[in-house]
C-alpha positions in Angstrom: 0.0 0.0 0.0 1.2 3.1 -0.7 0.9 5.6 2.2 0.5 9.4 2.0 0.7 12.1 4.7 -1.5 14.6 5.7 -3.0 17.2 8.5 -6.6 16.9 7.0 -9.0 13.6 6.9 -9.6 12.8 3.7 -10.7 9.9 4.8 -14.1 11.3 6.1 -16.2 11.1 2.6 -15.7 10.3 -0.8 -15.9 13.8 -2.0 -13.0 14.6 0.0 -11.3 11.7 -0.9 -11.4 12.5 -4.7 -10.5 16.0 -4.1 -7.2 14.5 -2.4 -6.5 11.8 -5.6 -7.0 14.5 -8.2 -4.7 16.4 -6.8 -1.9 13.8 -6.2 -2.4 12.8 -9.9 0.4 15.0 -11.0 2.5 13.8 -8.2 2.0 9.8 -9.0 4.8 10.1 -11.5 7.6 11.0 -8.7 6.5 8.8 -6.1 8.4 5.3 -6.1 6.7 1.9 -6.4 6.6 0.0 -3.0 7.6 -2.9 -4.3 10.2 -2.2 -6.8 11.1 1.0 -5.8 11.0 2.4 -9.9 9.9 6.1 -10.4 7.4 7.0 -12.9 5.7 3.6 -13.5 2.5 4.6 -11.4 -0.9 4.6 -12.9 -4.1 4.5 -11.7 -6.1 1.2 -12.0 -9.5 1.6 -11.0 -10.8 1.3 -7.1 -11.6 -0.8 -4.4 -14.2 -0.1 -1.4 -13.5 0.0 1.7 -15.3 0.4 4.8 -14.3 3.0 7.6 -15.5 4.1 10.7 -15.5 8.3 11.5 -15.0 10.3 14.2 -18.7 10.3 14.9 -18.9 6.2 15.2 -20.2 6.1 11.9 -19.4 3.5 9.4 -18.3 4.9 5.5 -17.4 3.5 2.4 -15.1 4.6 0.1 -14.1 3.8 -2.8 -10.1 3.6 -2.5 -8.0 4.1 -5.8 -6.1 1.6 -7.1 -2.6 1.6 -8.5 -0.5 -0.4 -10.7 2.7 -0.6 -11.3 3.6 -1.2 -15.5 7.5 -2.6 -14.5 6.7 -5.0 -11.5 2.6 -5.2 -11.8 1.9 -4.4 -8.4 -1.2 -3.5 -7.8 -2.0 -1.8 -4.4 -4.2 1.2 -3.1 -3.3 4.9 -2.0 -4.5 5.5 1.2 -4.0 8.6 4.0 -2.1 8.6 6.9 -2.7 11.3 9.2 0.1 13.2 10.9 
């Protein structure tokens, strides 16, 4: 999985969680693959749901993007980690 940090929880609903990925689009290029560890080979590969619960006790789903990884073929999912 590839983990990204921030001060704001993205995490809380989809909305929010697109607004993050469509702004890291332009940054997947730079950012290594986990596995591998080649630059550049990042694209997007559709999304997986997951379930969280909130702040509030309330469980959400997201949809999580997926990315894959054209010189190893990992395939694994962006998600936040809050600082």
């Amino acid at each position: 999985m590839l983990y990204f940090y921030t001060t704001d929880n993205v995490t809380q609903n989809q909305e929010a969680y697109n607004t993050f990925i469509e702004s890291f689009i332009p940054l997947l290029a730079s950012v290594p693959c986990p596995k591998c560890g080649m630059i550049g080979l990042l694209i997007l590969y559709g999304t997986h749901p997951r379930n969280f619960i909130n702040e509030d006790m309330v469980r959400i789903e997201l949809l999580i993007q997926r990315v894959h990884c054209k010189g190893c073929v990992l395939i694994t999912k962006l998600f936040e980690y809050e600082s």
